[in-house]
GUGUMAR-688400 format. One line per 4 residues: their letters; for each residue x, y, z of N, C-alpha, C, CB. Coordinates in steps of 0.001 Angstrom, whole numbers, m for minus. Last residue first. Glycine has a CB too. Example, Ala and Ser with C-alpha at 12.3 -4.5 7.8 and 13.67 -1.06 7.14 Angstrom:
residues 2
sa> 12850 m2250 7080 13670 m1060 7140 12900 30 7870 14084 m598 5725; 13190 m5690 7800 12300 m4500 7800 13200 m3300 7800 11308 m4473 9046
***
This chain:
residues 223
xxxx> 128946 77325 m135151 129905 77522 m134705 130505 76369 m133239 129658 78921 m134532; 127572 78234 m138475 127898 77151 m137050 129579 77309 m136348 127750 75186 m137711; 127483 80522 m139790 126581 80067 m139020 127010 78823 m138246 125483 79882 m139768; 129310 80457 m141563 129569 81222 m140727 128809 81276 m140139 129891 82086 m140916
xxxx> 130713 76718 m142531 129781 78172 m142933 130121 78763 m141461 127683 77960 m143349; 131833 74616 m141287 131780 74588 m142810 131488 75981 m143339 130663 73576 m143342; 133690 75858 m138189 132828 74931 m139603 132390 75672 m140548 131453 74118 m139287; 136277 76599 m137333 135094 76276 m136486 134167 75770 m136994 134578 77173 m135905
xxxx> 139140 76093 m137733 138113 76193 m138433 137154 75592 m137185 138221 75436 m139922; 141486 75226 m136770 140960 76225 m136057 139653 76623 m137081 142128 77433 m135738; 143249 72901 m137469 143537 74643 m138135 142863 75628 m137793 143336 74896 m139546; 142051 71039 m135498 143684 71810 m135423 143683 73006 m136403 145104 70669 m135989
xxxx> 139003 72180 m135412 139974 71526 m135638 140923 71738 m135774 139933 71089 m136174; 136187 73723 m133010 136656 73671 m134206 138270 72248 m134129 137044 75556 m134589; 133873 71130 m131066 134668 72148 m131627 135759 72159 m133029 135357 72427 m130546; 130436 69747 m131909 132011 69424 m131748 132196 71197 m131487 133021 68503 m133460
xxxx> 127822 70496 m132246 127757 69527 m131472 129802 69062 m130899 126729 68283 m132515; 127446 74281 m133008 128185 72440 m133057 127483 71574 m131672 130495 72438 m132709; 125731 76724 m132205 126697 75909 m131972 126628 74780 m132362 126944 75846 m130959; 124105 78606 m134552 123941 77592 m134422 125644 76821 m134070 123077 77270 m135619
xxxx> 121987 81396 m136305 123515 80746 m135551 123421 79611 m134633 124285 81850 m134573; 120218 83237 m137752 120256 81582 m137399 121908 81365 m137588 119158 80415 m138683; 118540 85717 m137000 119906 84835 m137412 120105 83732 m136879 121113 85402 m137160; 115375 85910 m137817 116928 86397 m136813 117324 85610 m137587 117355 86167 m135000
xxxx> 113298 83380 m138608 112977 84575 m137764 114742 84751 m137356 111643 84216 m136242; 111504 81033 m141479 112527 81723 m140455 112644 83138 m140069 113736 81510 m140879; 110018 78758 m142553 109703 80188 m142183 110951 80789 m141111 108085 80209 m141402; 109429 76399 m145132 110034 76560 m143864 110313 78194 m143886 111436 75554 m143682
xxxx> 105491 76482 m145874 107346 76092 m146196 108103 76446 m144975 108201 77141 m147594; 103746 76818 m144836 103289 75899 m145946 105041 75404 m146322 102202 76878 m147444; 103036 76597 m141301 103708 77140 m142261 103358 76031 m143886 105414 77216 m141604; 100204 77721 m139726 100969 76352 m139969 101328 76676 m141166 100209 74917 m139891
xxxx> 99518 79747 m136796 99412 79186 m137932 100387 78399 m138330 99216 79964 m138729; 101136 82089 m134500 100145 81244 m134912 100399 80816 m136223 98902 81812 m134809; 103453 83350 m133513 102366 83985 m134281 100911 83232 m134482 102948 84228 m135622; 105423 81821 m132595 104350 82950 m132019 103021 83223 m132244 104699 84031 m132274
xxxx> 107096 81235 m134466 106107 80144 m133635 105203 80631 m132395 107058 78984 m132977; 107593 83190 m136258 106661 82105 m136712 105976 81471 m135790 107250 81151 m137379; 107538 86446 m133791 108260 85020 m134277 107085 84544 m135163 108704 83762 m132896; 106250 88038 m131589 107071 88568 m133506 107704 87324 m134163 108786 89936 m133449
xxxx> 106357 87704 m129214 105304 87914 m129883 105656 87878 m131445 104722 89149 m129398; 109554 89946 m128580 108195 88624 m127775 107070 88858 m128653 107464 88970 m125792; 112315 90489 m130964 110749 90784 m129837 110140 89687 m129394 109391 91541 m130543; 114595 88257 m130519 113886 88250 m131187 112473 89255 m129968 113861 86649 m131806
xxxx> 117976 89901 m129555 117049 89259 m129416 115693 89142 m130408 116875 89603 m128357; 120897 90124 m131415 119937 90159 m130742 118797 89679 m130688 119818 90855 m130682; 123865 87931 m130847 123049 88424 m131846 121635 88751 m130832 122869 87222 m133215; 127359 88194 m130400 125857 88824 m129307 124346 88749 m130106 126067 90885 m128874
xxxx> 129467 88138 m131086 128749 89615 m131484 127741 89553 m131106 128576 90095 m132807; 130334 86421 m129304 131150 87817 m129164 130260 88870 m129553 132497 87928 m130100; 129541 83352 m129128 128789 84181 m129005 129082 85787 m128754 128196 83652 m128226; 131181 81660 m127660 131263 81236 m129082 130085 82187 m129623 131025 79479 m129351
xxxx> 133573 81816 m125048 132551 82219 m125570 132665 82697 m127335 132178 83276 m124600; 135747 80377 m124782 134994 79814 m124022 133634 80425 m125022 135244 80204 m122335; 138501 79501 m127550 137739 80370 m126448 136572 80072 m125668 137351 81428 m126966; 139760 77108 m127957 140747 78337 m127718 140017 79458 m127053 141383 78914 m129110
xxxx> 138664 74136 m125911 138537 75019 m127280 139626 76292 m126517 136468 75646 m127816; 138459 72706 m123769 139632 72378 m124879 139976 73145 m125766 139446 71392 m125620; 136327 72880 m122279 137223 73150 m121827 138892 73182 m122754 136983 72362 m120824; 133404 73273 m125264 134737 72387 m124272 135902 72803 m123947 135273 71237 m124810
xxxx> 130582 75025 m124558 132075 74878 m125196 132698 73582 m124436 133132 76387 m124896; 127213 73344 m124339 128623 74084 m123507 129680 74015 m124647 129312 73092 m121906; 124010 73112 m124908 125182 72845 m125149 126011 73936 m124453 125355 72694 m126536; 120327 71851 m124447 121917 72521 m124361 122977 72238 m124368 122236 72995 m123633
xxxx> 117255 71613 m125910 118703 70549 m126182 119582 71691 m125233 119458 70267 m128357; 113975 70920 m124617 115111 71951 m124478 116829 71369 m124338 114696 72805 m123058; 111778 69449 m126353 112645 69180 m125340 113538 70507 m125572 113402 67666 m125450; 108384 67429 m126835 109224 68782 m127095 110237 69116 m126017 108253 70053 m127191
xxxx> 106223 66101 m129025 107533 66126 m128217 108132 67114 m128169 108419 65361 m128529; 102862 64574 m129776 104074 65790 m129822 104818 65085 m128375 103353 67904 m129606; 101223 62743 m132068 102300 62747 m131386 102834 63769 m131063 103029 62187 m131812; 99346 61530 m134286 98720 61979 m133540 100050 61739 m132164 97181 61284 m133599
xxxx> 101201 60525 m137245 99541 61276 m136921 98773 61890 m135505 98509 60144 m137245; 103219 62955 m137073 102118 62666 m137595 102104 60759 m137321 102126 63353 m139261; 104439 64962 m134134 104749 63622 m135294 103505 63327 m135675 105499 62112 m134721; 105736 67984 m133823 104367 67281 m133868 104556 65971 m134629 103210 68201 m134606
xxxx> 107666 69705 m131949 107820 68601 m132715 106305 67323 m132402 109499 68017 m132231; 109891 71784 m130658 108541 71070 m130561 108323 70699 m131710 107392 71782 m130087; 112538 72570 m128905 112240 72039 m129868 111054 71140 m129800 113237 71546 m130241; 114904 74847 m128308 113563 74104 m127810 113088 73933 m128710 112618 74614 m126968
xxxx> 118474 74940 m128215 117002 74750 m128662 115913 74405 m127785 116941 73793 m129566; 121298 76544 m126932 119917 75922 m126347 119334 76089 m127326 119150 76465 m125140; 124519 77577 m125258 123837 77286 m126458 122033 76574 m126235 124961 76156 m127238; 126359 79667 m123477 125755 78366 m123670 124750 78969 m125015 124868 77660 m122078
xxxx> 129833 80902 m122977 128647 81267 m124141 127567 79561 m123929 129669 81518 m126325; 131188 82203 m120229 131039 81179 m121047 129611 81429 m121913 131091 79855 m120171; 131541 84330 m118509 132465 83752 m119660 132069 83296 m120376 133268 83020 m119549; 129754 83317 m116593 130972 83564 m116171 131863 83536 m117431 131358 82606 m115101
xxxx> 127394 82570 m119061 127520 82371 m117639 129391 82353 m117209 126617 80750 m117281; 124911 83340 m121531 126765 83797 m121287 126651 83734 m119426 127376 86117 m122117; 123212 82185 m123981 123071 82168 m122617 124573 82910 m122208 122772 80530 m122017; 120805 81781 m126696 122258 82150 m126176 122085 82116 m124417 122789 83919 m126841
xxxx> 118529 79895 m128608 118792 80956 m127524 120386 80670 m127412 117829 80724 m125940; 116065 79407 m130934 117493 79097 m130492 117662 80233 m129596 118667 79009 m131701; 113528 77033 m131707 113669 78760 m131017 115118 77880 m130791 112385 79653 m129216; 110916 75300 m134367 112394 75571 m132867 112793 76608 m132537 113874 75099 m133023
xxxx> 108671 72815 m135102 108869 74524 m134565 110453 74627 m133773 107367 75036 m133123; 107383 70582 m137403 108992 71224 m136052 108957 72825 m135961 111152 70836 m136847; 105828 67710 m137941 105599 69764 m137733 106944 69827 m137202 104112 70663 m136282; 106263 65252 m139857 106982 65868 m138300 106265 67226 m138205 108976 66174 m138292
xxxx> 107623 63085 m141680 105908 63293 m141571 105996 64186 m139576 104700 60929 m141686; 111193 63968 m140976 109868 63552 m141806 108674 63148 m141038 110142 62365 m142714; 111399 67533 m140577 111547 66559 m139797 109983 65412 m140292 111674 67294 m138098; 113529 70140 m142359 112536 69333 m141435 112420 68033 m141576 111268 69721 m141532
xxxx> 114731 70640 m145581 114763 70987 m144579 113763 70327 m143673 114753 72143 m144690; 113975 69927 m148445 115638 69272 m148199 115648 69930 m146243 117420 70439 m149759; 110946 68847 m149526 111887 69617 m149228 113409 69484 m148309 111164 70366 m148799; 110437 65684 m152058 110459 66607 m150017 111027 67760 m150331 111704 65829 m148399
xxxx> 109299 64470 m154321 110160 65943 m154196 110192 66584 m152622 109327 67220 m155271; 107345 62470 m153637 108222 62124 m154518 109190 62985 m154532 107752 61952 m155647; 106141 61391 m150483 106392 62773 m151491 107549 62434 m152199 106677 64317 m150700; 105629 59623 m148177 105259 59733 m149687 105472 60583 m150502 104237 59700 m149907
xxxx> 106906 61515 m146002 107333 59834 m146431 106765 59578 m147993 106416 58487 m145210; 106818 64729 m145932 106071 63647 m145994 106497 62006 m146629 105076 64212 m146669; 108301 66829 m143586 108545 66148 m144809 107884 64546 m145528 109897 66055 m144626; 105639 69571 m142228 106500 67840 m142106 106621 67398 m143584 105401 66345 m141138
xxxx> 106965 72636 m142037 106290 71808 m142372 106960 70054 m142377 105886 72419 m143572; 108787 74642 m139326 108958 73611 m141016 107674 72582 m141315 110584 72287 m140940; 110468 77570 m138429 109044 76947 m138274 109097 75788 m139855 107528 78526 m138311; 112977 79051 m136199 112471 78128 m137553 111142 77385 m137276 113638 76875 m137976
xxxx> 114507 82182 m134892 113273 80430 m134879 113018 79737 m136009 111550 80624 m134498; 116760 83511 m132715 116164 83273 m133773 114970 82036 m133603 117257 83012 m134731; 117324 84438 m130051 117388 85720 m130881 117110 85007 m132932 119452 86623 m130426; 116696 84504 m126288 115776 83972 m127879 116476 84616 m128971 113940 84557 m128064
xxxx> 118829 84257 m124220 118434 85401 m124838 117891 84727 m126121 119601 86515 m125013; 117520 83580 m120598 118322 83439 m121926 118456 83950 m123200 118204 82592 m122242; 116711 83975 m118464 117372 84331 m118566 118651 84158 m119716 117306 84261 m117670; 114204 82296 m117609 115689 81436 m117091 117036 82493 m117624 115857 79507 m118099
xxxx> 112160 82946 m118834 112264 83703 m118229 113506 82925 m117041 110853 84187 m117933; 113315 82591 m122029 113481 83739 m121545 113263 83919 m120139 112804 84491 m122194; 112501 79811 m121700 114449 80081 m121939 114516 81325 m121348 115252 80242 m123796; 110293 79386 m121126 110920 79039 m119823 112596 79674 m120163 110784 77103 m119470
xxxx> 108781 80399 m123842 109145 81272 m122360 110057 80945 m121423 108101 81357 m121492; 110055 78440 m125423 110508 80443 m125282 110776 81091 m124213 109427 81489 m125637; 108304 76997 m124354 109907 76213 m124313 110647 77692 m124329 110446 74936 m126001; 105792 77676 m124827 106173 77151 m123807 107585 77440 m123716 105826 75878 m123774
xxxx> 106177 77423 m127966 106304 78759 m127198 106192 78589 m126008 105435 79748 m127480; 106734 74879 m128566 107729 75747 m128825 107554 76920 m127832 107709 76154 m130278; 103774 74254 m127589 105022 73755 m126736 106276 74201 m127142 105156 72312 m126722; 102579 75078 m129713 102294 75810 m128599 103597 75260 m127641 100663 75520 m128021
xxxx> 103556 73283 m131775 104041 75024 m131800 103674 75679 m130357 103042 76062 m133153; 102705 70796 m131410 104051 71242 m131340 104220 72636 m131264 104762 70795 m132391; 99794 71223 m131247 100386 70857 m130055 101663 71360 m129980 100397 69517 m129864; 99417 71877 m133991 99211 72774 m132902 99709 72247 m131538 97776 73089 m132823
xxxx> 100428 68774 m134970 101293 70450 m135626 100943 71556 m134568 100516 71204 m137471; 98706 67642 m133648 100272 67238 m133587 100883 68240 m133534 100879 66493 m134639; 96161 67146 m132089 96442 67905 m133277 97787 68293 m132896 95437 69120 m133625; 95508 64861 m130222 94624 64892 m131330 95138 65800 m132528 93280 65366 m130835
xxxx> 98191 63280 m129097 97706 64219 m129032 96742 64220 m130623 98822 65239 m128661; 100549 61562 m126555 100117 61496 m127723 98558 62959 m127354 99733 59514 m128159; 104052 62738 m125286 102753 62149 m125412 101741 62671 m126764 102059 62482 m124012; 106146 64480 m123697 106165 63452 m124654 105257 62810 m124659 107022 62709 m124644
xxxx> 107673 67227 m122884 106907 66957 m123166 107170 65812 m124354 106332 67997 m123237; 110744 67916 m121754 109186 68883 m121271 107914 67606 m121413 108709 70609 m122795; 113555 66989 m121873 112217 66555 m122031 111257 66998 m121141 112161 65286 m122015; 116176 68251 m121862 115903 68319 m121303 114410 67605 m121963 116349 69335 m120800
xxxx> 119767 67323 m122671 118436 67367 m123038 117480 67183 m121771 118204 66304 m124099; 123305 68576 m123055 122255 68023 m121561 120925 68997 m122032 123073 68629 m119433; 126334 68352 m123426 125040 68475 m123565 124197 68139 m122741 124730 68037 m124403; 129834 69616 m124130 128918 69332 m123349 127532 69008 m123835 128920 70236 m122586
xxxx> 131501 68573 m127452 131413 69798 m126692 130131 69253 m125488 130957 71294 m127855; 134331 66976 m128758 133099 67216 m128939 132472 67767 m127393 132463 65879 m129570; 137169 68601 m130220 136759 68320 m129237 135158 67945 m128972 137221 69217 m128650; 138725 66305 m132892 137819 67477 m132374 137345 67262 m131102 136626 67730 m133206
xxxx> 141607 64703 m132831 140148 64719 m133122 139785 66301 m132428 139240 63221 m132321; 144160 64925 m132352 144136 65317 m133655 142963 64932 m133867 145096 64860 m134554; 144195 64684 m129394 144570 66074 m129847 144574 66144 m131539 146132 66458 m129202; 141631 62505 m128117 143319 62953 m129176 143079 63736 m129352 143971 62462 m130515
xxxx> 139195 62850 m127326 139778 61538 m126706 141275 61557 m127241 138896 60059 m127217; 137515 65007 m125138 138512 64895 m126610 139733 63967 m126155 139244 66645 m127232; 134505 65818 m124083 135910 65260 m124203 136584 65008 m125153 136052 64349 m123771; 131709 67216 m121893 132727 67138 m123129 133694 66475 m122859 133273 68308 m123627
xxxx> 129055 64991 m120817 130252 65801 m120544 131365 66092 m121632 130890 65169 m119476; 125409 64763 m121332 127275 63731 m121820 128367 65176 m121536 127505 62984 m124479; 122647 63379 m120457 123580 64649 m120002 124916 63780 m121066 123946 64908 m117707; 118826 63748 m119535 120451 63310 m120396 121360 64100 m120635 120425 62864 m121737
xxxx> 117100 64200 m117029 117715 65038 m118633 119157 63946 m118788 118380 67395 m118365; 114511 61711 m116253 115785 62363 m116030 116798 63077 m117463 116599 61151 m115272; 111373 63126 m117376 112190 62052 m117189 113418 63080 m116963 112244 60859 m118463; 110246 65453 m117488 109576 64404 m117574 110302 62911 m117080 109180 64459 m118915
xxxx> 111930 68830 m116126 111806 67704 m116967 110748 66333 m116540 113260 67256 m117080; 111540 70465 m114526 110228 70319 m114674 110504 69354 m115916 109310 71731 m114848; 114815 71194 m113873 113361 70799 m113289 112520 70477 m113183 112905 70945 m113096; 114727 72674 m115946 115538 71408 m116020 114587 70354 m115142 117206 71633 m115338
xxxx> 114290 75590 m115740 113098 74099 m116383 113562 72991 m116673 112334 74227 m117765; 116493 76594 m114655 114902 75924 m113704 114399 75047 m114300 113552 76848 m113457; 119817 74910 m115050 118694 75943 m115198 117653 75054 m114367 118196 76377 m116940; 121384 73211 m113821 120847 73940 m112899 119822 74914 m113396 121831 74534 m112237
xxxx> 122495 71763 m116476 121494 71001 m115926 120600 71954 m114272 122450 69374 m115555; 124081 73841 m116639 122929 73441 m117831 121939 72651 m116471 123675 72041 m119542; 126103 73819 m114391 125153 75019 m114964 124152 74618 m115628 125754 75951 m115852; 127154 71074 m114995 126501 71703 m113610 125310 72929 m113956 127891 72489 m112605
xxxx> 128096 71385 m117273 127172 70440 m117162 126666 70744 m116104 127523 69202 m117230; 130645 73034 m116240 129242 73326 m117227 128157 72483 m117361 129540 73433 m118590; 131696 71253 m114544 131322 72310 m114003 130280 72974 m114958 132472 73088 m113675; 132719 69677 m116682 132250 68769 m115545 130836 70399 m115011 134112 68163 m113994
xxxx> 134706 71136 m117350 133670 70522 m118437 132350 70122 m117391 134422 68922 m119388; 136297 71402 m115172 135340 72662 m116123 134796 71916 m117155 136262 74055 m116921; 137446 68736 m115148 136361 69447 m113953 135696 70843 m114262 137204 69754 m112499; 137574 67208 m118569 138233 67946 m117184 136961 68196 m116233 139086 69622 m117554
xxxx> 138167 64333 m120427 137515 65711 m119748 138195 66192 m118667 136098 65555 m119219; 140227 62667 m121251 139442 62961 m122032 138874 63974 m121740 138792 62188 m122267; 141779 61935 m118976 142682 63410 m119503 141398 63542 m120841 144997 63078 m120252; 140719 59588 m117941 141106 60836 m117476 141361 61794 m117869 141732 60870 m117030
xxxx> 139449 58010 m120425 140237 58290 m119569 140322 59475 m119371 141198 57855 m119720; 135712 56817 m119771 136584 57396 m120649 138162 57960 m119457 135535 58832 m121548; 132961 55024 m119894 133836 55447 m118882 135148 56083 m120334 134356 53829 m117524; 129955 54057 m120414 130841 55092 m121200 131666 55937 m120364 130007 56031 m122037
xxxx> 129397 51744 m118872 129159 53056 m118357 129782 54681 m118710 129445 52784 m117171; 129313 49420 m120189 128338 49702 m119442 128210 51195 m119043 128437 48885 m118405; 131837 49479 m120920 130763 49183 m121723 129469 49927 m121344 130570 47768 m121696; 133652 50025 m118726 133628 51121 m120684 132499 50527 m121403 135362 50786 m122136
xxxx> 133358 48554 m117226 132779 49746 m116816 133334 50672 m117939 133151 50168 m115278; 134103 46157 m118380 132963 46453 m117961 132476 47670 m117811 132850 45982 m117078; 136552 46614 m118106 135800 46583 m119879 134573 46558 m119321 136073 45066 m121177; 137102 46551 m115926 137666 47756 m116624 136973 47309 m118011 139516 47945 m116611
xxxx> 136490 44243 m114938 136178 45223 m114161 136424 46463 m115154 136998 45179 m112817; 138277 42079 m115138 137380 42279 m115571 136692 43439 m115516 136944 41563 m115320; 140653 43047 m112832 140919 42516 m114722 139470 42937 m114995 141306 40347 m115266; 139494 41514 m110973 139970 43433 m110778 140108 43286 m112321 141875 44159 m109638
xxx> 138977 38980 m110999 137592 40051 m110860 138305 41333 m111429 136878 40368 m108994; 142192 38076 m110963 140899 38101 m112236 139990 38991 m112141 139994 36888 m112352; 142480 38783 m108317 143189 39475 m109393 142364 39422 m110683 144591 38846 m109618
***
């Protein structure tokens, strides 16, 4: 009887166990999809995954994910490493059938700089591409994200996200934003931005859903 006792704080410590009614089997079932794209595949290590759940009806729902790691090692030129592995990360979205339709390109925020700029990733290059995806309904979400760390570091991973089975609609993507041409981006193009350079509309799912009044967030870009 003791062992069976113990057993239940164990497996909330150890194994971010949550109750039953926190997720469902369509939460469950999107995590299926993400993690079935192809270049999931060609991850480096196993993708990290967390299933949506909403632990009270007066918290937010926080919504599926599942990172994918392309690339993590060291490198003679950080900032060109990171951008070419952005456009790597383009292609595998587009040719997985996803729709590219913005990008951000940011210089690294330098640890010594008395005035940083309030955007990117410190002493970092960051290139990122955002994509849409719509599978049975459902609107997925995706960065790829390359990322030169100074002095001699790139990383670059494909983040996705799902709605949660909780929200009022599945697809968080109605007006569809279009695609970015191939070739026509910052992180296309070549070269190393002096400021942060942006391409399309930058829309951008949550990491949560919206809240009992149904606000989806702060601005009309996240959603």
């Amino acid at each position: 009887m003791t062992r069976r006792v113990l057993l239940v704080p164990v497996c909330v410590l150890l194994s971010g166990c949550m109750a039953p009614s926190a997720t469902t089997q369509t939460d469950h079932d999107r995590i299926t999809v993400m993690r079935s794209q192809p270049f999931a595949g060609e991850a480096i290590s196993k993708p990290s995954t967390r299933v949506a759940f909403q632990n009270s009806d007066r918290l937010r729902a926080t919504r599926g994910q599942v990172t994918v790691v392309l690339a993590d090692q060291a490198t003679g030129v950080p900032a060109e490493d990171a951008r070419q592995w952005a456009v790597k990360g383009m292609r595998k979205l587009r040719d997985s059938g996803w729709t590219v339709y913005a990008t951000a390109c940011l210089p690294p925020r330098k640890s010594d700089d008395p005035d940083p700029p309030q955007d990117g990733v410190w002493d970092a290059w960051s290139f990122v591409a955002y994509a849409y995806k719509i599978v049975d309904g459902v609107s997925y979400f995706a960065t790829a994200d390359g990322v030169g760390q100074l002095p001699g570091k790139v990383k670059m991973s494909i983040e996705m996200r799902a709605p949660s089975s909780r929200e009022p609609v599945s697809d968080l993507f109605p007006d569809r934003p279009p695609p970015l041409p191939v070739g026509t981006s910052c992180v296309e193009t070549g070269g190393l931005p002096a400021k942060k350079v942006t391409n399309g509309r930058m829309v951008v799912m949550g990491e949560s859903g919206p809240d009992q009044a149904g606000k989806e967030a702060r601005n009309d870009n996240v959603r």
